[in-house]
C-alpha positions in Angstrom: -56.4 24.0 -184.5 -59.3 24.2 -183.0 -63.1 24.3 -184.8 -66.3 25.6 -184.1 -68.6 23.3 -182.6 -70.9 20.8 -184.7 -74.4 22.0 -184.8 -76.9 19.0 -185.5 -80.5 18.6 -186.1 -82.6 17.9 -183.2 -85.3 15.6 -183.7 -88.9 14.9 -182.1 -87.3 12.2 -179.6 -84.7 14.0 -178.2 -86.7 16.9 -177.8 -89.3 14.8 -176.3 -86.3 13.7 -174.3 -85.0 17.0 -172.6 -88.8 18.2 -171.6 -88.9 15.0 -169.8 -85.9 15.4 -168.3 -86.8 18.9 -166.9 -90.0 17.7 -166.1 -88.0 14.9 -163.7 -85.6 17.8 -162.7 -88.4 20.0 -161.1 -88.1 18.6 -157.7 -84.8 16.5 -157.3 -84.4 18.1 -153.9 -87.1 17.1 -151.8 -87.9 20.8 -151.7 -84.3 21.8 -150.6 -82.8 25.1 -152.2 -79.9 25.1 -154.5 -76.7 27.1 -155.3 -76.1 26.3 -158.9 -73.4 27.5 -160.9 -73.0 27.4 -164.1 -72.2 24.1 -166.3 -68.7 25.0 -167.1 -67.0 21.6 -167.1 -63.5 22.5 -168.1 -61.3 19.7 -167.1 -60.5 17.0 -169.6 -62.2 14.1 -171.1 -61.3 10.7 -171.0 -59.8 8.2 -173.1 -63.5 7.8 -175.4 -63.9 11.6 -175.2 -60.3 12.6 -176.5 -60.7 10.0 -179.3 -64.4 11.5 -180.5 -63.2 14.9 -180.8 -60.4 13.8 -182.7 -62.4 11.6 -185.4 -65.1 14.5 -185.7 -62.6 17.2 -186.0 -64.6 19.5 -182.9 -63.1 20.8 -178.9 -65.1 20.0 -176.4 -67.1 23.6 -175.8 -67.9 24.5 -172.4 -70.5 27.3 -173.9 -72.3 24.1 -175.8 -72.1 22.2 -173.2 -74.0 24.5 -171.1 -76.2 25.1 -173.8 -76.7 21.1 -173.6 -77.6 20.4 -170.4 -79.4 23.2 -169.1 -82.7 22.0 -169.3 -81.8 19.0 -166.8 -81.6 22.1 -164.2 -83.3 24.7 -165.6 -85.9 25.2 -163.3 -83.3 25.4 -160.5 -82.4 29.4 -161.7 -85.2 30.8 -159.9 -84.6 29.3 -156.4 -81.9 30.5 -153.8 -78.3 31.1 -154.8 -75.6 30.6 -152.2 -72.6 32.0 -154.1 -73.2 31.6 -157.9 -72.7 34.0 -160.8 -71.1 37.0 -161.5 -73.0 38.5 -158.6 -71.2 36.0 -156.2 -69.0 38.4 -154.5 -70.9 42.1 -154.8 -70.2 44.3 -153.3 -65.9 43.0 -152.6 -63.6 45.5 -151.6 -60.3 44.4 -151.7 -57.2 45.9 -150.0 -54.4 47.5 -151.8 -51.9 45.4 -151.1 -54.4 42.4 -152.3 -54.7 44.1 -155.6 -51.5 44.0 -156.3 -50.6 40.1 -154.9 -52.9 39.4 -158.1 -51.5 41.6 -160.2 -48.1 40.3 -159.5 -45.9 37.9 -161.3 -43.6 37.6 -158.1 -44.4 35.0 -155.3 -44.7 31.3 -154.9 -44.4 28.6 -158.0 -46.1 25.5 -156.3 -44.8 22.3 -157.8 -45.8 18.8 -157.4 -43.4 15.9 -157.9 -45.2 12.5 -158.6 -45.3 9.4 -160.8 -45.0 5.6 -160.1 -43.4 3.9 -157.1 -39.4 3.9 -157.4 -39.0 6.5 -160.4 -36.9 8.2 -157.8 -38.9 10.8 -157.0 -37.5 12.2 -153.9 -34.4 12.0 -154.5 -34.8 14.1 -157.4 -36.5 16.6 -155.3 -33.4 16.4 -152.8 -30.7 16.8 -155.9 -33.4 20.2 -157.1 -33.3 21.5 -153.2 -29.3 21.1 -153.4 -28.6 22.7 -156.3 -31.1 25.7 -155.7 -29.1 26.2 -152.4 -32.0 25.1 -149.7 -29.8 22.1 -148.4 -26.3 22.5 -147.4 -23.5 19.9 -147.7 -23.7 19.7 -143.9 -26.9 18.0 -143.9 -26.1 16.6 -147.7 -23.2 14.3 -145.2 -25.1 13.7 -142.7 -28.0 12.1 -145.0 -25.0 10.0 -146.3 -23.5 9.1 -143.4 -26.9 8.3 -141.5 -28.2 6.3 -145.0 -25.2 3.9 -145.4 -25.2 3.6 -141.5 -28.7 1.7 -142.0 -27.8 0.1 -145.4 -29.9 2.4 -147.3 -27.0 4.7 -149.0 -29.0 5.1 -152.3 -31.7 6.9 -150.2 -29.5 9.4 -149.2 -30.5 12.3 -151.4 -34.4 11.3 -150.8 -34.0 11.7 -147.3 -34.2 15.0 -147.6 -37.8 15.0 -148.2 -38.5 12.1 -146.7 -37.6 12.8 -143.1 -40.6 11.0 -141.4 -38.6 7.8 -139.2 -41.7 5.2 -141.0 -40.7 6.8 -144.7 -36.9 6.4 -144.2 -37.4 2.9 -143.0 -39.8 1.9 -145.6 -37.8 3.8 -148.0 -41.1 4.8 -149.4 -42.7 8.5 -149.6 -45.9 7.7 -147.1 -47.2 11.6 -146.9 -46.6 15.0 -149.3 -43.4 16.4 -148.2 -43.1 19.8 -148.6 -40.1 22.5 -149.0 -39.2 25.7 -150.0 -36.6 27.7 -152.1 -35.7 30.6 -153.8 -36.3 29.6 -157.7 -34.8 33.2 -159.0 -34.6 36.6 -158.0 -38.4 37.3 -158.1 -40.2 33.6 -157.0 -40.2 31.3 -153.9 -40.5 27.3 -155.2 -42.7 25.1 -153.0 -41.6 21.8 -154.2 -44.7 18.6 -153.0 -42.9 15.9 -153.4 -46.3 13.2 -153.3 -46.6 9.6 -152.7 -46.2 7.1 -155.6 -47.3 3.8 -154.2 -51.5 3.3 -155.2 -52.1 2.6 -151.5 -51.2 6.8 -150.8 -53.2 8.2 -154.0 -54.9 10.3 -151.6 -52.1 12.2 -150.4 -50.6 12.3 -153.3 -54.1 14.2 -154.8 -53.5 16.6 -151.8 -50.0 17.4 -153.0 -51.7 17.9 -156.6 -54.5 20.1 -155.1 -52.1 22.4 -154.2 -49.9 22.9 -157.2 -49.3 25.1 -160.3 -47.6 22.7 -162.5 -45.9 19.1 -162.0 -42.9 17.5 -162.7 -44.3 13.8 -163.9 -40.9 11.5 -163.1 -40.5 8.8 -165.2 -38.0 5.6 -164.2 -36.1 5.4 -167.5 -34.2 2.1 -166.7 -35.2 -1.0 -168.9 -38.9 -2.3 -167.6 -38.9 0.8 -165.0 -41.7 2.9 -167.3 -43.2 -0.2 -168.8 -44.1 -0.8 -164.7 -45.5 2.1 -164.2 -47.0 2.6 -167.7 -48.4 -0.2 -168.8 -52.1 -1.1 -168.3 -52.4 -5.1 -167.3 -55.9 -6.7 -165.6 -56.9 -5.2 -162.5 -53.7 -2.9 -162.6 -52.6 0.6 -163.9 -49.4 2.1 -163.4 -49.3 5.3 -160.9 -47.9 7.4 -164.5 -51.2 6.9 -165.8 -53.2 7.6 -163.2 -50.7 10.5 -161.7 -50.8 12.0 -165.2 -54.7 12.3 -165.2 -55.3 13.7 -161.7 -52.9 16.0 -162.7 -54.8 17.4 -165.5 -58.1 16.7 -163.7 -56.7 18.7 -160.5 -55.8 22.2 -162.7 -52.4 21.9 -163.1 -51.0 23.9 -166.5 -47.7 22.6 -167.1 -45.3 19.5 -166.9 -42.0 18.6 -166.6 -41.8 14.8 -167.5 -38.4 13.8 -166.2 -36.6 10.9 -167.8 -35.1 10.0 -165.1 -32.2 6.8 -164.0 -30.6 7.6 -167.6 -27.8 6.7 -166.1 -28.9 2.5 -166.5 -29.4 2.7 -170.1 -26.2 4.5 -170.9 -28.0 7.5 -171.6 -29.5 6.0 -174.9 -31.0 8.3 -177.4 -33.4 6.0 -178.0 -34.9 4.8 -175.1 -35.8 8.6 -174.1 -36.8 9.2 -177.8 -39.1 5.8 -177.1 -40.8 7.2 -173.9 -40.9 10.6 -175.1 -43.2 9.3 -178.1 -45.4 7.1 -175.9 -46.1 9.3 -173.0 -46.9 12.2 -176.0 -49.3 10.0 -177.6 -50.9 9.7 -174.2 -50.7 12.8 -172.5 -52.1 14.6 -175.3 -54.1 12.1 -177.3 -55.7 10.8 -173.9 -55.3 12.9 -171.3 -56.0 16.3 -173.1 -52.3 18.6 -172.4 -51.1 20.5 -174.9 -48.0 19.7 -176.4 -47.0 23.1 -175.7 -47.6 22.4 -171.8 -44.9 19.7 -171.9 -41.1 19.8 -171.3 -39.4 16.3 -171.5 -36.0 16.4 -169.9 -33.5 13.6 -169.6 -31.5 13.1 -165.7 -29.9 10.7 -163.4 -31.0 11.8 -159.9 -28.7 9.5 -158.6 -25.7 11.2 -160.2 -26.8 14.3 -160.1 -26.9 14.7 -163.9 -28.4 17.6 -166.0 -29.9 18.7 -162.7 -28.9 22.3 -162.7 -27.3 24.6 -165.2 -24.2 24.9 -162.6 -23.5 21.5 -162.7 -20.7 19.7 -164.1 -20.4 19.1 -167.8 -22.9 16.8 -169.0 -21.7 12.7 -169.3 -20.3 12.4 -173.4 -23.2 10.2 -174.4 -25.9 12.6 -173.2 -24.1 15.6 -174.3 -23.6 13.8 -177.9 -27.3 14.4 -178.9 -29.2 16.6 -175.7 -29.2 20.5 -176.5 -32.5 21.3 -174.4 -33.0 22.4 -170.5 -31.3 21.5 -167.1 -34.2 20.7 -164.7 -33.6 23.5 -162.7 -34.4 25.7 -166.1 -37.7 24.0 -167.2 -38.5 24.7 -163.3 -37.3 28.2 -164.0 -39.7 28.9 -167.0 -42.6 28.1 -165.5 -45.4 30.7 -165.7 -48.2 31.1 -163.7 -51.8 32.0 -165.3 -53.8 35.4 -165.0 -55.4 35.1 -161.5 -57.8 37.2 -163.1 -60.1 39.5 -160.3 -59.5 39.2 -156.9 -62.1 36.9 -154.8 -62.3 36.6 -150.8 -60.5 34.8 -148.9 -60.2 30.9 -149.1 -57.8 29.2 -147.5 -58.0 25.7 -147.7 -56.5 23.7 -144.8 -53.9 21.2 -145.5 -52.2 20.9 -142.0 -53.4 21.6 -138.5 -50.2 22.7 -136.7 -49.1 21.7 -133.6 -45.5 21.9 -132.8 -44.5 25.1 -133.7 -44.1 27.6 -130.4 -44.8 30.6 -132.2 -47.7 30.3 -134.0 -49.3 29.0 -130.0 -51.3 26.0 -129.5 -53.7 26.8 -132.3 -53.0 27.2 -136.0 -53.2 25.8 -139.2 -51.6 25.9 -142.9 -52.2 26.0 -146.6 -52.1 27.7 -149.2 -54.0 31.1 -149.9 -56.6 30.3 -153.2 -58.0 33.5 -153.5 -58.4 37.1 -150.9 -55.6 37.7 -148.6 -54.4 37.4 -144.5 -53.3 39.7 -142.6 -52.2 40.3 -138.6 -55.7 41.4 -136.6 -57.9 39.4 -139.6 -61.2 38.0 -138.5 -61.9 34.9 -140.5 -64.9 32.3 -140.4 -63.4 28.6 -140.1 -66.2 26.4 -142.6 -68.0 24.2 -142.4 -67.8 24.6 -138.4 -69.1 28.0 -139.1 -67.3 30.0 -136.2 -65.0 32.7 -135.9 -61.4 33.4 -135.4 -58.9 36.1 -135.0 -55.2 35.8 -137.5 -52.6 36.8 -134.3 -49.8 35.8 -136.5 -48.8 34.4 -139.9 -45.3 32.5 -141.0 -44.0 32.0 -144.4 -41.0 29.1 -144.5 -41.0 29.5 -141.0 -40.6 33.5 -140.7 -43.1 35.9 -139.7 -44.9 38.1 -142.0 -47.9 40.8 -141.7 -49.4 39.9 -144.7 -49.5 37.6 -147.5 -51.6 37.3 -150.8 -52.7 34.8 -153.0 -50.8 31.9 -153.6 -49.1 32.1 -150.9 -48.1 29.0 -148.2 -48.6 30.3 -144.9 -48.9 29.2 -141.4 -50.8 31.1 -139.7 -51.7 31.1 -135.3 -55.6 31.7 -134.5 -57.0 32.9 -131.7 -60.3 33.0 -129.9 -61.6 29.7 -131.7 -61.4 26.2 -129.7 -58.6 24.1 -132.1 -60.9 21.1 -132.6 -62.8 23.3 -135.2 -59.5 22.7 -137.3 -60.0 19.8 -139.5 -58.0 19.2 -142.5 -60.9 20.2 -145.6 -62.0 22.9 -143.8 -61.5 26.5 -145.0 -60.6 29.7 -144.0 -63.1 32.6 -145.1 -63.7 36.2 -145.8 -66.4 37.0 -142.4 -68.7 38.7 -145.1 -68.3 35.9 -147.6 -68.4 32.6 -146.4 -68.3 29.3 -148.2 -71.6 27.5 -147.9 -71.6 24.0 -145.3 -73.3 21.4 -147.3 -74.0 17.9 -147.1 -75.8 17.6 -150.7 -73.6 18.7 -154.2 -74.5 18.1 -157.9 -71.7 17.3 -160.1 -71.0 16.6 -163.4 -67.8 13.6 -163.7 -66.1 11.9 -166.4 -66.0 7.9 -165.3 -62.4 6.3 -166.0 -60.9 3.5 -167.6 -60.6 1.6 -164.0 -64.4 1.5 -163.4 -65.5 -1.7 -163.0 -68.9 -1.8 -161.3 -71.5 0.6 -162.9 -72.1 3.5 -160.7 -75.9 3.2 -159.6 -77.9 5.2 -156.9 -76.8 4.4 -153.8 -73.0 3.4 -154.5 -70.5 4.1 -151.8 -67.4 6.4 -152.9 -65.2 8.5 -151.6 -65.0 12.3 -152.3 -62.0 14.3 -152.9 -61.5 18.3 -153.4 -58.9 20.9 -152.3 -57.9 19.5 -149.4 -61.4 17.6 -147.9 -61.8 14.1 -148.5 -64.9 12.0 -147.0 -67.5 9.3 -147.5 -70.3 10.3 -150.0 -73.1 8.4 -151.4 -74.5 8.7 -155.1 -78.4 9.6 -154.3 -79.2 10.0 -157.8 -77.9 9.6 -161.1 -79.7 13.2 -163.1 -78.5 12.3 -166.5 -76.3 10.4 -168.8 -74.6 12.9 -171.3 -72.5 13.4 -173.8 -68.8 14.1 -173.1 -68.5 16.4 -176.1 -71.0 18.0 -176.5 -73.2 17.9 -173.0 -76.3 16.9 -175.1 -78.2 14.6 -172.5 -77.8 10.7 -173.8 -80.7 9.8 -171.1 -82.1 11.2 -168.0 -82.6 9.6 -164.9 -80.1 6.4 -165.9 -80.3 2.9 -164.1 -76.4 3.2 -164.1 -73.1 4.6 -165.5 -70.2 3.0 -167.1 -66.6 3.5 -167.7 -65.9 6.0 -169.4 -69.0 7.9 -169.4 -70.1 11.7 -168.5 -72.7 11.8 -166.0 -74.3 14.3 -163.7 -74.7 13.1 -160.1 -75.9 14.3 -156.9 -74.2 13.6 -154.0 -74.6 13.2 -150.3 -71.8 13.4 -147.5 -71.0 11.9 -144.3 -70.0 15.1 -143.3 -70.6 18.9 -144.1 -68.3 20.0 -146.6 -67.0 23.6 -148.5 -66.6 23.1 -152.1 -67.9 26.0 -154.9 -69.6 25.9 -158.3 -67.2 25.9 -161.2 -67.8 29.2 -162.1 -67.2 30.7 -158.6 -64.1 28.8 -158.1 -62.0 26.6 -160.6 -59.8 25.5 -157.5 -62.6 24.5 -155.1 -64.9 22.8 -157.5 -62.8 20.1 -158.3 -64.0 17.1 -157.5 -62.1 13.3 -157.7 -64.4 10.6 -156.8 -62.4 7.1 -155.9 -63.6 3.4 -155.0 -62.3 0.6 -154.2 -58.7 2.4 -154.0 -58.8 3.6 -158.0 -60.4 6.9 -159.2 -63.3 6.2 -160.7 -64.5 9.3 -161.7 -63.3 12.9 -162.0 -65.7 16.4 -162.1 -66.2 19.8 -161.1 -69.4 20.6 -158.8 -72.1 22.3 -160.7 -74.7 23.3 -157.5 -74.5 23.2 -153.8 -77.6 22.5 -151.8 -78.6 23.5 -148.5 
């Protein structure tokens, strides 16, 4: 249940405080200009955050929080807005047919697949593409026949995700795989099937970027979750960190799949055992809802309680499970209000090459707010030029028009194809996303931080699709996680487990949005060293 916020005294010192802190906030910039939206930072805390609300009884408010830390930035209200507010997007018309793609509860259900290395994640993904009909038993044999030729026959049913010649050899999910289905009569499933070895985290925040909900796999087998659970020195388990992004990144719901039940005789209390841990975590730590979650027992491998048109369930499972089939919890999935429609973003998350009829220049991804249509001029940010839409694919087939959430393809014209970069964005003409090099952000550090983050530390930034070198090149203030009151301005460093606002520069220009413009695009993931370090939304661009 949740509680209004504490309200507290303030005394003589923190009020000297905050008037210093504006007073160090007046000129940050060097005399640049700045976009800021609105301190809204609604993704979760961590570990030290999640336990302080519980101790004082309070939610983290993102109205206090604004409240908070306003006078760090205060003075940057009167200066030049690019995109901020409620008068972001005056003046937006949209079409008809864009109205009702956000009104509409039809369309695609985008649905990452991800945990640690080995939980068998693609070749849950293959048994969920078989039994909703997208792969026949022609290609079912040939996976077979082609997998026990090379001595791999238990990677069989991944292989139909992973099709790359490097993944089936390494038998390892190297890139985000991505397929389509018909999930029922009225939605299209876009299944991401992500990397789960720590060396691809990257991709697999890409595949998470992208998605309305997850399914976090679990390897049920006896040591398999400990593995990827556990926390020993110098090493987290990909659950744990998979778990986070995916709560960091937006997503709503998750499916945690129990899966290899088959090893432990489908034991009642080794699912009851992970069940209770991963609940303790993912809402104690990580900040889901218990209503958010759906834990459902399966054995990829035999193709158990995959779908509800399977066979009957093995007698030890069937002695004590009464809840979902996968295919069900994938079924009952709902996706949020989109609430008012926005221009066009279209974040890019492959430039497209081989594909004859979208021509030598096109690009995918997946629609985040406005629409495409045939005969569409669109600016391509940060290159800040202009193309023409002379076709658009969906799965491959060729449509006139598609709305938001949709996964298109889509063939440009009249633009030369090395302004298509991965990160870059697709835009309304008379709204385009502002090309940056400078970003303020507010982030929550993680557990994994080991060195203190300190002007001038070298990271690298992730968002939507964009990732890229970025430098800290100054640490604003030191706040609380809870309540956004500022700890300290201008801090020599910050430590695990802290909230922060930073300003950032990039190697490269970059499209991201203020949090209240754009929940999608403002997400920011911040990793070092190969660990994420920090997680955030962007609170002001700066030109």
């Amino acid at each position: 249940m949740k509680t209004a916020p504490t309200h507290r005294t303030v005394g003589k010192e923190e009020i000297a405080a905050r008037r210093r802190a504006e007073e160090n906030a007046r000129h940050p910039g060097g005399g640049k200009t700045s976009a800021r939206g609105t301190f809204a930072f609604d993704a979760p805390s961590p570990d030290t955050a999640a336990k302080a609300a519980r101790k004082r009884g309070t939610t983290t408010s993102a109205e206090t929080t604004q409240t908070r830390a306003e006078g760090l930035t205060r003075e940057f209200d009167v200066k030049a807005r690019v995109g901020g507010g409620d008068g972001a997007f005056d003046g937006y018309e949209p079409s008809s047919a864009e109205r009702a793609a956000y009104a509409s509860e039809d369309g695609d259900v985008h649905v990452v697949v991800m945990g640690h290395v080995d939980a068998g994640k693609s070749t849950l993904s293959g048994r969920v593409l078989y039994a909703l009909k997208a792969v026949d038993d022609r290609a079912v044999h040939k996976n077979l026949r082609d997998a026990k030729a090379s001595g791999k026959s238990s990677f069989a049913w991944a292989w139909v995700m992973d099709s790359r010649p490097e993944e089936r050899e390494r038998g390892v999910t190297i890139d985000v795989s991505v397929k389509r289905c018909t999930l029922d009569e009225r939605r299209q499933l876009v299944v991401l099937d992500a990397p789960g070895h720590r060396d691809f985290v990257p991709s697999a925040i890409s595949g998470m970027a992208q998605a309305d909900a997850g399914i976090l796999v679990i390897d049920g087998a006896v040591g398999g979750f400990e593995n990827g659970f556990e926390v020993t020195t110098g090493h987290t388990g990909q659950t744990r960190e998979h778990a986070r992004l995916a709560k960091y990144l937006g997503l709503h719901s998750l499916i945690v799949v129990v899966n290899k039940m088959d090893c432990v005789e489908y034991s009642l209390e080794r699912f009851q055992h992970i069940v209770d841990a991963l609940t303790r975590f993912l809402v104690g730590d990580v900040g889901f809802g218990a209503e958010q979650l759906t834990f459902v027992p399966a054995s990829g491998m035999e193709g158990v309680n995959i779908s509800p048109d399977d066979f009957a369930l093995p007698e030890a499972l069937k002695a004590w499970y009464r809840g979902p089939t996968l295919v069900d919890a994938l079924r009952s999935i709902k996706i949020p209000s989109r609430g008012k429609p926005k221009p066009l973003r279209l974040p890019i998350a492959d430039v497209v090459t081989e594909v004859r009829s979208l021509g030598p220049t096109a690009c995918g991804g997946k629609i985040e707010s406005g629409s495409v249509f045939k005969g569409q001029k669109v600016s391509i940010m940060p290159a800040n030029v202009t193309a023409t839409i002379k076709c658009i694919e969906i799965d491959g087939l060729p449509v006139d028009f598609a709305g938001v959430g949709a996964s298109v393809d889509v063939g440009l014209s009249d633009v030369d194809p090395l302004h298509l970069q991965v990160g870059s964005v697709l835009c309304h003409t008379a709204y385009p996303m502002t090309s940056t090099n400078e970003i303020e952000i507010s982030v929550l550090t993680t557990e994994v931080l080991r060195v203190p983050l300190l002007k001038g530390s070298k990271v690298v930034l992730h968002s939507h699709m964009l990732s890229c070198d970025a430098t800290v090149d100054q640490l604003i203030a030191q706040v609380d996680a809870l309540t956004g009151t500022v700890i300290k301005p201008n801090p020599r460093c910050i430590t695990r487990e802290q909230s922060a606002i930073l300003r950032l520069k990039t190697s490269q220009n970059v499209c991201v949005e203020p949090v209240e413009v754009s929940p999608t695009l403002s997400r920011v993931t911040l990793r070092m060293g190969g660990k994420t370090m920090a997680v955030g939304v962007v609170r002001a661009i700066w030109r």
